[in-house]
PDB file of N, H, CA, C and O in Angstrom:
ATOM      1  N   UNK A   1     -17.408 -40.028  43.093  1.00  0.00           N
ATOM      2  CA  UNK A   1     -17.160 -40.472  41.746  1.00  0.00           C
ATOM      3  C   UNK A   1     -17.899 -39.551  40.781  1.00  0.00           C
ATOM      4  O   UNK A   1     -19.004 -39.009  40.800  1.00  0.00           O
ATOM      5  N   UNK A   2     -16.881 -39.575  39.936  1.00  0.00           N
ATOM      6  H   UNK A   2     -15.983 -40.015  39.920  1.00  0.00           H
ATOM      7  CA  UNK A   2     -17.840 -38.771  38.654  1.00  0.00           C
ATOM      8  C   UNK A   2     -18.799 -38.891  37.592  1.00  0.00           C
ATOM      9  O   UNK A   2     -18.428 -39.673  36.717  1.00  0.00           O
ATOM     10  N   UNK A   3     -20.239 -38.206  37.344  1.00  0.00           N
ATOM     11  H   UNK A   3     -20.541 -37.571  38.055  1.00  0.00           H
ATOM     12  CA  UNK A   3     -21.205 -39.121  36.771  1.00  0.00           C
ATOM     13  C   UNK A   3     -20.372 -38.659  35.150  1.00  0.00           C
ATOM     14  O   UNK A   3     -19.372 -37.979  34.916  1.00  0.00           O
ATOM     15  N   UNK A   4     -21.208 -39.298  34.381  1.00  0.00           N
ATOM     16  H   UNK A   4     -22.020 -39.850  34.571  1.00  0.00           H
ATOM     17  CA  UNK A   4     -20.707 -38.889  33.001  1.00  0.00           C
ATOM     18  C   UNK A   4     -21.319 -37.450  32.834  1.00  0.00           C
ATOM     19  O   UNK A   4     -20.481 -36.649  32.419  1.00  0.00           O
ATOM     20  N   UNK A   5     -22.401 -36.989  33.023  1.00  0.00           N
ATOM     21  H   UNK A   5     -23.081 -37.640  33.360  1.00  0.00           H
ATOM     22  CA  UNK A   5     -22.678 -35.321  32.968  1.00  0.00           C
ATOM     23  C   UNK A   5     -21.979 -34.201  33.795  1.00  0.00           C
ATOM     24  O   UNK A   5     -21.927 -33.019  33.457  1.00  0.00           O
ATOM     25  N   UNK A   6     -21.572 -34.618  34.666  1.00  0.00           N
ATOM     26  H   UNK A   6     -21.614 -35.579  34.940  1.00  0.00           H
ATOM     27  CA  UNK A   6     -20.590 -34.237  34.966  1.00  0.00           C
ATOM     28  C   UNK A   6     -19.491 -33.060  34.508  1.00  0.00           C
ATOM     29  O   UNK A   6     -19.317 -31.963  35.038  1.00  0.00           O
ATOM     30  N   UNK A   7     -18.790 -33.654  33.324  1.00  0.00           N
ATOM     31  H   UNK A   7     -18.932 -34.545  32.893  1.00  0.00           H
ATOM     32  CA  UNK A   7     -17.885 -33.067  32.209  1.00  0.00           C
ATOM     33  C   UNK A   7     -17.924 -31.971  32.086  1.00  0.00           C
ATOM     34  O   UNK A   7     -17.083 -31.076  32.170  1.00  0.00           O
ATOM     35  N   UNK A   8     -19.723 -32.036  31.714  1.00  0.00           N
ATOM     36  H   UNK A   8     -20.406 -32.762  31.646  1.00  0.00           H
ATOM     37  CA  UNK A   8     -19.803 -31.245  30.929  1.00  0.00           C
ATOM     38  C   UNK A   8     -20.092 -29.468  31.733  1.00  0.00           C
ATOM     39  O   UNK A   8     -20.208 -28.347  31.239  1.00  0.00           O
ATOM     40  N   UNK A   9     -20.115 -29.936  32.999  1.00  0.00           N
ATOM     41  H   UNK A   9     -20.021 -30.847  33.401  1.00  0.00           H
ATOM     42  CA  UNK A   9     -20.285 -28.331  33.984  1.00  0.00           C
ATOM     43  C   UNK A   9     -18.869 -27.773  34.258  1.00  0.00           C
ATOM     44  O   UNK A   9     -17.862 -28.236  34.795  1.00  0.00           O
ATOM     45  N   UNK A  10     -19.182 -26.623  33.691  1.00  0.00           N
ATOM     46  H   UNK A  10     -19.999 -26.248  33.255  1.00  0.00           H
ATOM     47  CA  UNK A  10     -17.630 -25.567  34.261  1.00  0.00           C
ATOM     48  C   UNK A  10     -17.753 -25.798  35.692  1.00  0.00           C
ATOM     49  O   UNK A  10     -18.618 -26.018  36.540  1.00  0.00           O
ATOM     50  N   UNK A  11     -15.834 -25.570  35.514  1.00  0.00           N
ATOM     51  H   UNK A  11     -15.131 -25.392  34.826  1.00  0.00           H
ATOM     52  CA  UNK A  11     -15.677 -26.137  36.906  1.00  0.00           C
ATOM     53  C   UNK A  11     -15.045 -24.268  36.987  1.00  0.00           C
ATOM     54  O   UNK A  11     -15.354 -23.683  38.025  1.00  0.00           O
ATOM     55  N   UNK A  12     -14.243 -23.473  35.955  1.00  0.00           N
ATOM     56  H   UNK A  12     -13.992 -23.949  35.112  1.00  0.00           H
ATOM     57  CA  UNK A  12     -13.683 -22.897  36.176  1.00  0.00           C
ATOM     58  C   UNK A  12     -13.983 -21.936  34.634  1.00  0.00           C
ATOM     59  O   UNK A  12     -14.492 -22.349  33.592  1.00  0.00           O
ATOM     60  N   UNK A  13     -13.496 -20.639  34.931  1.00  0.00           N
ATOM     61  H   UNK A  13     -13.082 -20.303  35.777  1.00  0.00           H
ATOM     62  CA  UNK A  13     -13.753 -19.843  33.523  1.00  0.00           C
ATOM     63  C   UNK A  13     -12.405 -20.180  32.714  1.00  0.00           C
ATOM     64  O   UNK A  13     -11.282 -20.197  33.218  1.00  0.00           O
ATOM     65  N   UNK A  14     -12.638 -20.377  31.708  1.00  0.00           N
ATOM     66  H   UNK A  14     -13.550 -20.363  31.299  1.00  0.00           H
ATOM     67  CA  UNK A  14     -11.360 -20.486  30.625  1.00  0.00           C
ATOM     68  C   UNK A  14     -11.445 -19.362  30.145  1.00  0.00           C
ATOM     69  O   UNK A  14     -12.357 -18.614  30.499  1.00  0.00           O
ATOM     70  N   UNK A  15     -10.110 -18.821  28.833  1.00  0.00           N
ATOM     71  H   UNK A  15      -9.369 -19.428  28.545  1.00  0.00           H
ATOM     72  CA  UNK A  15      -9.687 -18.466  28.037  1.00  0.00           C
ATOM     73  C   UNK A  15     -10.065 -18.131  26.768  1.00  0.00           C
ATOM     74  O   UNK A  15      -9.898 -17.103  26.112  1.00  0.00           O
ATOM     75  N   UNK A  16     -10.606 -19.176  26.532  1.00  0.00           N
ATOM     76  H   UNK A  16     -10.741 -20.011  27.066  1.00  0.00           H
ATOM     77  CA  UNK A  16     -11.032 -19.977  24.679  1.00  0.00           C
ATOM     78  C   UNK A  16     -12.347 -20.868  25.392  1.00  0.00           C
ATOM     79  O   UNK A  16     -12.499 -21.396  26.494  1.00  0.00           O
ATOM     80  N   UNK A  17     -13.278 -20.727  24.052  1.00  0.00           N
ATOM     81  H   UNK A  17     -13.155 -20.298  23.157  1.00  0.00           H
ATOM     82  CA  UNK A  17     -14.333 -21.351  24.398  1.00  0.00           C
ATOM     83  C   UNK A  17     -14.268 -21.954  22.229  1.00  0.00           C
ATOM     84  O   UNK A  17     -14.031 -21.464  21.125  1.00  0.00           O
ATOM     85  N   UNK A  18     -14.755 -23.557  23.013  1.00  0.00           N
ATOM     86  H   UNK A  18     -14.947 -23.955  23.910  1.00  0.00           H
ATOM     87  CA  UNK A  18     -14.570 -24.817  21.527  1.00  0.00           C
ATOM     88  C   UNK A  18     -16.196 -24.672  21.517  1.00  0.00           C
ATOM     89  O   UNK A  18     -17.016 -24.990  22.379  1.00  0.00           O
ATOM     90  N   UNK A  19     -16.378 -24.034  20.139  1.00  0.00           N
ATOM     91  H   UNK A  19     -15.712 -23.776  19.439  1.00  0.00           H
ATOM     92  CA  UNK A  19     -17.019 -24.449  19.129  1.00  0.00           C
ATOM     93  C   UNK A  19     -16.958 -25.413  18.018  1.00  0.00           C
ATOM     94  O   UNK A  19     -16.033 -26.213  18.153  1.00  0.00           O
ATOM     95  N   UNK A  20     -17.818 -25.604  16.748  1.00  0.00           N
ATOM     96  H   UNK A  20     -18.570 -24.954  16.639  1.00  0.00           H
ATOM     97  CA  UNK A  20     -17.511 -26.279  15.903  1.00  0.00           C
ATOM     98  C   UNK A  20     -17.657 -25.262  14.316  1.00  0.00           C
ATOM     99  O   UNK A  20     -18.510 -24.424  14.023  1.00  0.00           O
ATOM    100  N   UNK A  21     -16.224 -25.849  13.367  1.00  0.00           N
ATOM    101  H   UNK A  21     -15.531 -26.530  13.604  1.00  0.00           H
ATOM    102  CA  UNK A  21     -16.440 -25.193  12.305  1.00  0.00           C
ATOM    103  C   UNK A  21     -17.957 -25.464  11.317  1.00  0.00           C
ATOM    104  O   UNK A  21     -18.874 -26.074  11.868  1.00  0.00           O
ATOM    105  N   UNK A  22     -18.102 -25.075  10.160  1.00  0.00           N
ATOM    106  H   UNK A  22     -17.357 -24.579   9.713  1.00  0.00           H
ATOM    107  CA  UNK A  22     -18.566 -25.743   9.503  1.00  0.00           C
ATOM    108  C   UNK A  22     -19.186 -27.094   8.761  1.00  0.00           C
ATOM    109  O   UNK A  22     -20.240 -27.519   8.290  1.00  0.00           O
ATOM    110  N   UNK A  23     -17.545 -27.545   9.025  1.00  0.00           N
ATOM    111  H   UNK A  23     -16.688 -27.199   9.407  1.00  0.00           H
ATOM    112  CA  UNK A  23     -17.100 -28.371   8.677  1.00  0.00           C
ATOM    113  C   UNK A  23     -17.105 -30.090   9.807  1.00  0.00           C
ATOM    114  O   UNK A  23     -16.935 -31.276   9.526  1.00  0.00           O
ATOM    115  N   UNK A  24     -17.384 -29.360  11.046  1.00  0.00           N
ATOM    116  H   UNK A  24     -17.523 -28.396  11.273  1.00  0.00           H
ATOM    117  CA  UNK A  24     -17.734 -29.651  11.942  1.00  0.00           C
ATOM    118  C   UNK A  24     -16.563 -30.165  12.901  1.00  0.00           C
ATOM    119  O   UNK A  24     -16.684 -31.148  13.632  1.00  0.00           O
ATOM    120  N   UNK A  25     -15.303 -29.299  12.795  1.00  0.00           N
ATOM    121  H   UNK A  25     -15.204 -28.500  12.201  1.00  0.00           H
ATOM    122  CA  UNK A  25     -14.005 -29.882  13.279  1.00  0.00           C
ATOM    123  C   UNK A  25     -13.719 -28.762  14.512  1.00  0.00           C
ATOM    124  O   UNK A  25     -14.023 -27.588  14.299  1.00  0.00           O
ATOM    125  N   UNK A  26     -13.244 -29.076  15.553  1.00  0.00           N
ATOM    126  H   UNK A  26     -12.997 -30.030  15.726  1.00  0.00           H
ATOM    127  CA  UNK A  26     -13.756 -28.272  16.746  1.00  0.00           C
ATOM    128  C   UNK A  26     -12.373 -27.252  16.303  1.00  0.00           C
ATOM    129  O   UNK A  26     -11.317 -27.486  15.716  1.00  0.00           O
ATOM    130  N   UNK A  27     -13.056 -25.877  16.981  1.00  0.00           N
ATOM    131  H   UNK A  27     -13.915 -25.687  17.458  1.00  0.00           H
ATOM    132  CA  UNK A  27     -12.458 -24.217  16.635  1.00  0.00           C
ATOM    133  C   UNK A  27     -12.320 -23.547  17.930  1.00  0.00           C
ATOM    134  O   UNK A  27     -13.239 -23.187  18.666  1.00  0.00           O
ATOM    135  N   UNK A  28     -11.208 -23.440  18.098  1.00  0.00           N
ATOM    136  H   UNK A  28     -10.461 -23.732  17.500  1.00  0.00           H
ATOM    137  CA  UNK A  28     -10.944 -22.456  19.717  1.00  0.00           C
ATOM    138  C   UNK A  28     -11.089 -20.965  19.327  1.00  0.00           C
ATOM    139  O   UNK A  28     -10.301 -20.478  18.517  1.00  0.00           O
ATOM    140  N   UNK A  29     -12.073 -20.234  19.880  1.00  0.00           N
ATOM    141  H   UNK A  29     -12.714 -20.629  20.538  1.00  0.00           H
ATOM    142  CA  UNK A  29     -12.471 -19.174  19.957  1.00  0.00           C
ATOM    143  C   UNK A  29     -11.906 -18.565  21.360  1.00  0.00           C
ATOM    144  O   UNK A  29     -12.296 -18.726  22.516  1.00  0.00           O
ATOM    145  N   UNK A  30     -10.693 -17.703  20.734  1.00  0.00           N
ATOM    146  H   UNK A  30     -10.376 -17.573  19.795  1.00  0.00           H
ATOM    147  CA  UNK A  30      -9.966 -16.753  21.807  1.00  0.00           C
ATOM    148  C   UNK A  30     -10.205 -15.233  21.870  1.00  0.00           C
ATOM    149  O   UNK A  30     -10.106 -14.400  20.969  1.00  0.00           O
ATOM    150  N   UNK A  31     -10.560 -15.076  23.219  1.00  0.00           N
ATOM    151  H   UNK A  31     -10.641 -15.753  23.951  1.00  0.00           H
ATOM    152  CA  UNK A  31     -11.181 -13.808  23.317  1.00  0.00           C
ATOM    153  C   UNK A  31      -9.755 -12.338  22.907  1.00  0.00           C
ATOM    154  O   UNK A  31      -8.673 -12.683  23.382  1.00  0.00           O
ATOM    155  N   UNK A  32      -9.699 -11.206  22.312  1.00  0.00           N
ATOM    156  H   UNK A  32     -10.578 -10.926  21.926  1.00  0.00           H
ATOM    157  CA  UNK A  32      -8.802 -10.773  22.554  1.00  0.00           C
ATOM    158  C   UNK A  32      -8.252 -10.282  24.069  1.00  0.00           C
ATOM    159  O   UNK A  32      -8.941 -10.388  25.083  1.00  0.00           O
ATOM    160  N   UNK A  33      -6.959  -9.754  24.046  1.00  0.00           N
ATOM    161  H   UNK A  33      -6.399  -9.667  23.222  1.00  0.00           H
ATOM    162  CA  UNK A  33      -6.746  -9.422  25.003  1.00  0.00           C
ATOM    163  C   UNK A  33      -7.082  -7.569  25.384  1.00  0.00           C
ATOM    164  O   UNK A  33      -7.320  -6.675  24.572  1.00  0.00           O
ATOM    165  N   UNK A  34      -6.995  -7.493  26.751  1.00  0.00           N
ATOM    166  H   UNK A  34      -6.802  -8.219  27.411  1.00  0.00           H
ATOM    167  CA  UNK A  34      -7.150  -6.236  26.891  1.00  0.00           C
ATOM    168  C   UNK A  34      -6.379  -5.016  26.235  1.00  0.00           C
ATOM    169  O   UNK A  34      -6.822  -3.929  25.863  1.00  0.00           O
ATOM    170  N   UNK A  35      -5.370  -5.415  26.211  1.00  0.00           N
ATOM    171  H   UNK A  35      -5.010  -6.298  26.513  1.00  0.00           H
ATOM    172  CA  UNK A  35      -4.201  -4.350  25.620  1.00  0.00           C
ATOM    173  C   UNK A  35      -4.302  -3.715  24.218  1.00  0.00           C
ATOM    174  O   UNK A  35      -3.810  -2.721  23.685  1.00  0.00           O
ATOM    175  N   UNK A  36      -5.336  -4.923  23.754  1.00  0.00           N
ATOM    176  H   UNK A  36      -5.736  -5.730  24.188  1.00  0.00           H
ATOM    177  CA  UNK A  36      -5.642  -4.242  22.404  1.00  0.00           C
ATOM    178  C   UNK A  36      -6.718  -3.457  21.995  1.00  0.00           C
ATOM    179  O   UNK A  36      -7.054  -3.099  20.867  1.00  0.00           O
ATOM    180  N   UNK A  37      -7.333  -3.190  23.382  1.00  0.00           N
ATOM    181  H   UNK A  37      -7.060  -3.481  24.299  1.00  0.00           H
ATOM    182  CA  UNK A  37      -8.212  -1.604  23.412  1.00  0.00           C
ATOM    183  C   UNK A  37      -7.481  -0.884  23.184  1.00  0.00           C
ATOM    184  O   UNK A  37      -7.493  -0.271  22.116  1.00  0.00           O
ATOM    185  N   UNK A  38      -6.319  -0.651  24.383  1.00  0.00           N
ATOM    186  H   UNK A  38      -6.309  -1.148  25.250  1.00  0.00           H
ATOM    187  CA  UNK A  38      -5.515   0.132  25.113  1.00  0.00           C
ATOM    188  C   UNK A  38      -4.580   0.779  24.186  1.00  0.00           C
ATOM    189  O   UNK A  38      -3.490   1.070  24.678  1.00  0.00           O
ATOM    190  N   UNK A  39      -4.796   1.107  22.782  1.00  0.00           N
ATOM    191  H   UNK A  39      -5.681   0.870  22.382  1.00  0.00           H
ATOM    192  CA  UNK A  39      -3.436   1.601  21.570  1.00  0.00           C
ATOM    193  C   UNK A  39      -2.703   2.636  21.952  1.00  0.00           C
ATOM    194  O   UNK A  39      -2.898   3.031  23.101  1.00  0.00           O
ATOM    195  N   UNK A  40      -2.118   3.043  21.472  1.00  0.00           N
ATOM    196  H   UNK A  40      -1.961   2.721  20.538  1.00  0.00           H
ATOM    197  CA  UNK A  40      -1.736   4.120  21.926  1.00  0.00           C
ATOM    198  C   UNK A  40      -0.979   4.847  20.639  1.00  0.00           C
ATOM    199  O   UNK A  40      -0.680   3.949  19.851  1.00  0.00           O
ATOM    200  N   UNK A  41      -0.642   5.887  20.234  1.00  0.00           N
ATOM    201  H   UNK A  41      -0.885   6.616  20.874  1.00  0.00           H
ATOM    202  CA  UNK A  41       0.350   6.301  18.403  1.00  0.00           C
ATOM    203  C   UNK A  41       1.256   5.443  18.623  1.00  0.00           C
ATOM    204  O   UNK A  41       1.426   4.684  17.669  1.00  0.00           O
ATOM    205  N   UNK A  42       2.006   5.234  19.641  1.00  0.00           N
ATOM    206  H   UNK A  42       1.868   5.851  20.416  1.00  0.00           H
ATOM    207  CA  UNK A  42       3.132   4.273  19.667  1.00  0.00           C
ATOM    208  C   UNK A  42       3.399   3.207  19.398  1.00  0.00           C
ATOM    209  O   UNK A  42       4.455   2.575  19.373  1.00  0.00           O
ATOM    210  N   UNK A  43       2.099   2.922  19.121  1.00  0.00           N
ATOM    211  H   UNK A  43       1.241   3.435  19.141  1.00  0.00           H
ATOM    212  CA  UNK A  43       1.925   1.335  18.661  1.00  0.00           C
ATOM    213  C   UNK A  43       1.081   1.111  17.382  1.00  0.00           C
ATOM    214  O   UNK A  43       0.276   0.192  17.234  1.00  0.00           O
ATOM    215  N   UNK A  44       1.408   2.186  16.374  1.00  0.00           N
ATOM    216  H   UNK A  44       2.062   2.933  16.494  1.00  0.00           H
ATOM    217  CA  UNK A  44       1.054   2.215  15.162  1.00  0.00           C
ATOM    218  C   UNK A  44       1.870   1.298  14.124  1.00  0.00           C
ATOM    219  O   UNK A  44       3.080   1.130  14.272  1.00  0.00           O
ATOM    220  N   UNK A  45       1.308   0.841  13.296  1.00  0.00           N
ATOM    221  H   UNK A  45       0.325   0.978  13.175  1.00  0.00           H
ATOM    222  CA  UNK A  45       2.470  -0.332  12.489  1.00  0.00           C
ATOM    223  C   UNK A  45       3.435   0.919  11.971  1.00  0.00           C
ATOM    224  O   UNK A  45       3.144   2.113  11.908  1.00  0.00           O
ATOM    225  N   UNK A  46       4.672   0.257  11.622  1.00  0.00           N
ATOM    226  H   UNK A  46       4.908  -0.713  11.673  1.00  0.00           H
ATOM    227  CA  UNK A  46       5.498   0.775  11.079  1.00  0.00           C
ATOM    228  C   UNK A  46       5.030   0.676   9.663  1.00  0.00           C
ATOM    229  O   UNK A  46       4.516  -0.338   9.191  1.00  0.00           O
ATOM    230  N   UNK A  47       5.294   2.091   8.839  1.00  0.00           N
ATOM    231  H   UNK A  47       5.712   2.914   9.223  1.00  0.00           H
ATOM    232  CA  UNK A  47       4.960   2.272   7.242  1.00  0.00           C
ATOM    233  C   UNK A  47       6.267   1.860   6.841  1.00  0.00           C
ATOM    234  O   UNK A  47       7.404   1.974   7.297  1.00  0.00           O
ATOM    235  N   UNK A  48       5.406   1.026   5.222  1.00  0.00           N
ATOM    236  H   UNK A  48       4.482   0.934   4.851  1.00  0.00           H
ATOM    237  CA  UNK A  48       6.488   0.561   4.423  1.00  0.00           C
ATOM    238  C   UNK A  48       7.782   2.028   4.142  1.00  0.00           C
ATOM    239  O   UNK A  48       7.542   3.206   4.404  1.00  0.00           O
ATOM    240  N   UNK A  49       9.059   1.504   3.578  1.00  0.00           N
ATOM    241  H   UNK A  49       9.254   0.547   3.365  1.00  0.00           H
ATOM    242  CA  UNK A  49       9.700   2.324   3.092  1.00  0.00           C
ATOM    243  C   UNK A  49       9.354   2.292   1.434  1.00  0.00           C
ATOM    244  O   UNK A  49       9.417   1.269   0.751  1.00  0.00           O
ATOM    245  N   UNK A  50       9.010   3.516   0.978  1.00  0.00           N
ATOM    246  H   UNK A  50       8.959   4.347   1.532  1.00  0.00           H
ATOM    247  CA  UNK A  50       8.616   3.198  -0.616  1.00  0.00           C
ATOM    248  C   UNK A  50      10.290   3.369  -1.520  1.00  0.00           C
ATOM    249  O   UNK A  50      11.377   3.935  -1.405  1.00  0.00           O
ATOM    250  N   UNK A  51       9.635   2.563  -2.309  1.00  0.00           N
ATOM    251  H   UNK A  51       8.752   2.104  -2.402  1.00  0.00           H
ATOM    252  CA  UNK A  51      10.916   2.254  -3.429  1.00  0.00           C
ATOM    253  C   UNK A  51      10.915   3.411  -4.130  1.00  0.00           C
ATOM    254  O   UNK A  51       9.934   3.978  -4.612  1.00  0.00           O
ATOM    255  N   UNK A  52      12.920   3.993  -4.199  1.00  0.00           N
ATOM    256  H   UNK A  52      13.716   3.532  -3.807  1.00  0.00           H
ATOM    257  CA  UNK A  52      12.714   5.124  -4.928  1.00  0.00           C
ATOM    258  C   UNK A  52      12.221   5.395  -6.657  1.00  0.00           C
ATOM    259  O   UNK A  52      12.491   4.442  -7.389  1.00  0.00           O
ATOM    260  N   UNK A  53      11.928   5.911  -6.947  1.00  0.00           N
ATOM    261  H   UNK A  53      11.709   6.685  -6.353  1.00  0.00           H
ATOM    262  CA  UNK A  53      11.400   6.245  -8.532  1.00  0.00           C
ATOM    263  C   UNK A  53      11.941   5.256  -9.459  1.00  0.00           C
ATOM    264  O   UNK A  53      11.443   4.313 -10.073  1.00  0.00           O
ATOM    265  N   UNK A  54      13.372   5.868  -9.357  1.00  0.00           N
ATOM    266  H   UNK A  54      13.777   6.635  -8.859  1.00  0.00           H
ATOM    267  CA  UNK A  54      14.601   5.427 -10.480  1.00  0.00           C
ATOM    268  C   UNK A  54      15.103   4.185 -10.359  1.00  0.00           C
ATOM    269  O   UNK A  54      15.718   3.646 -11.280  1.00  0.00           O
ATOM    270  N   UNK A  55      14.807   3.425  -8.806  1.00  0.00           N
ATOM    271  H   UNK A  55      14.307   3.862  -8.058  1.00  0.00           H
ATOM    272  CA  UNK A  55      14.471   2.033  -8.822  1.00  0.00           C
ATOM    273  C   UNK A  55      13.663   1.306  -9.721  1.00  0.00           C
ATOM    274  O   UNK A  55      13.965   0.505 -10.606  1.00  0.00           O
ATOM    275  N   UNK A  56      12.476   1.780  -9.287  1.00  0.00           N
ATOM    276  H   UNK A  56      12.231   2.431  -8.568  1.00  0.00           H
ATOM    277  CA  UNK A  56      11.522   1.124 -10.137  1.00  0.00           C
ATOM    278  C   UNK A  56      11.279   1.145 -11.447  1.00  0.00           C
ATOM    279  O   UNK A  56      10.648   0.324 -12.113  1.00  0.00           O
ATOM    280  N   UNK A  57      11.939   2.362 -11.864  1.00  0.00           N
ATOM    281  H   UNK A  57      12.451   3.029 -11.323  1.00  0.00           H
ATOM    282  CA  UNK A  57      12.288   2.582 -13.446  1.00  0.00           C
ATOM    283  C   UNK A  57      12.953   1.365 -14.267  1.00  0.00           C
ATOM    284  O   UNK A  57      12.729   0.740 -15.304  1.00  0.00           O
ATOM    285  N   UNK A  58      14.211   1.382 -12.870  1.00  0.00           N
ATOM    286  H   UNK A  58      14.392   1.890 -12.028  1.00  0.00           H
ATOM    287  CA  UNK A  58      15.519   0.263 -13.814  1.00  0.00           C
ATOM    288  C   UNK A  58      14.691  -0.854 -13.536  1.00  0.00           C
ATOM    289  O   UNK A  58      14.512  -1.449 -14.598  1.00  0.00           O
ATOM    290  N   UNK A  59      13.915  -1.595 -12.299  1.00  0.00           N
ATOM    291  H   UNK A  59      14.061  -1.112 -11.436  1.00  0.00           H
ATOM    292  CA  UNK A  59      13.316  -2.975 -12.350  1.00  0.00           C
ATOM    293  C   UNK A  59      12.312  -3.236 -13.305  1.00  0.00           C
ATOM    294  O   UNK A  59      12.141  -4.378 -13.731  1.00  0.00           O
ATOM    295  N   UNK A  60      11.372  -1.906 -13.824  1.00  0.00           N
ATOM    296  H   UNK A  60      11.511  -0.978 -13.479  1.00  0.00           H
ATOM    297  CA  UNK A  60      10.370  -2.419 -15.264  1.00  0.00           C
ATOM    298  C   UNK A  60      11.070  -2.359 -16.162  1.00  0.00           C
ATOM    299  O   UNK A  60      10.811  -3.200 -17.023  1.00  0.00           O
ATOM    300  N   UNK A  61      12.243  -1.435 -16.467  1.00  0.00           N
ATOM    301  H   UNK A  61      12.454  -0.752 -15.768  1.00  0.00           H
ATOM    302  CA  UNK A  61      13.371  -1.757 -17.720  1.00  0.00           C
ATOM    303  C   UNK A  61      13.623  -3.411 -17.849  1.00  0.00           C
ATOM    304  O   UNK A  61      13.370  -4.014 -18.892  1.00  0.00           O
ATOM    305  N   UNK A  62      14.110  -4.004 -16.754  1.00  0.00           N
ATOM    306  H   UNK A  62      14.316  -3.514 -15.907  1.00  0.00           H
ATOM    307  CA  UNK A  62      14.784  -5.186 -16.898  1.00  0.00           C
ATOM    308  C   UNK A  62      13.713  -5.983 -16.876  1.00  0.00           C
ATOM    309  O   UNK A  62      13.708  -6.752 -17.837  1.00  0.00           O
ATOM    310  N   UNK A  63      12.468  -6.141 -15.885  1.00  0.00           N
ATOM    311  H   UNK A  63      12.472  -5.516 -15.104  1.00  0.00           H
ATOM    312  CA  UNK A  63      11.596  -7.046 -16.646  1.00  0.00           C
ATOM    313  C   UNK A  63      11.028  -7.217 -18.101  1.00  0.00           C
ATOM    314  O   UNK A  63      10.695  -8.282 -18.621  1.00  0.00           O
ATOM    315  N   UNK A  64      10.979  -5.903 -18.683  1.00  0.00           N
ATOM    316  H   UNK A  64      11.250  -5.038 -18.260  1.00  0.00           H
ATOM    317  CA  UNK A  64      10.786  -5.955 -20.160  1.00  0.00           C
ATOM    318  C   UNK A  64      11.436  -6.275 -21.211  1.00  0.00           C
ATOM    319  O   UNK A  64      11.051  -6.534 -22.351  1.00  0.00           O
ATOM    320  N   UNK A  65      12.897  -6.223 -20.542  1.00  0.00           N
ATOM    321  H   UNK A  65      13.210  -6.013 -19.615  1.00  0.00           H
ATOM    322  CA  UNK A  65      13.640  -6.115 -21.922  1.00  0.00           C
ATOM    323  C   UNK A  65      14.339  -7.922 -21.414  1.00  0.00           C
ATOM    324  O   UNK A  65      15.139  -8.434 -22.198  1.00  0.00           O
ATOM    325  N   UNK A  66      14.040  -8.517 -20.430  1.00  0.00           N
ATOM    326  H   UNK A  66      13.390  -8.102 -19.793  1.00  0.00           H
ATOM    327  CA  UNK A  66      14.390  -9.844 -20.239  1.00  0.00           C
ATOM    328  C   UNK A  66      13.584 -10.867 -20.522  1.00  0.00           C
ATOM    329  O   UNK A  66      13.999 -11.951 -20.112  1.00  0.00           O
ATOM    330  N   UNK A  67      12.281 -10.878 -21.249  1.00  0.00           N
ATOM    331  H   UNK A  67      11.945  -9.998 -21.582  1.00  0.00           H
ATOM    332  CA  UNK A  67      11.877 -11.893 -22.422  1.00  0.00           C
ATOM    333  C   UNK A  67      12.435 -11.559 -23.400  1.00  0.00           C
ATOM    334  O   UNK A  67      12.281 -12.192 -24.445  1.00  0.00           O
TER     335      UNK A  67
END
């Protein structure tokens, strides 16, 4: 049978280890994973596409002149 202290001994390694916030509301703390040592260029974010000039020309035209 199980005592009540018990509980509280790892039985096994987890994942996430529960802390408490501030606030005092329990917070799963997840370790990253390996892969995100592992980068590589290939896995660089993709860059925005920038808006051409004469776009942005006509969109501050029309916000200004539409009050």
């Amino acid at each position: 049978m199980l005592n009540f202290l018990d509980f509280n001994k790892k039985k096994e390694k987890k994942d996430y280890e529960i802390v408490t916030s501030r606030s005092g509301l329990p917070m799963f703390v997840i370790e990253p994973p390996d892969s995100l040592n592992n980068l590589t260029s290939d896995d660089d974010p993709v860059k925005k596409q920038t808006v051409p000039q004469i776009v942005r020309r006509v969109c501050d035209y029309i916000s200004v002149h539409n009050n």
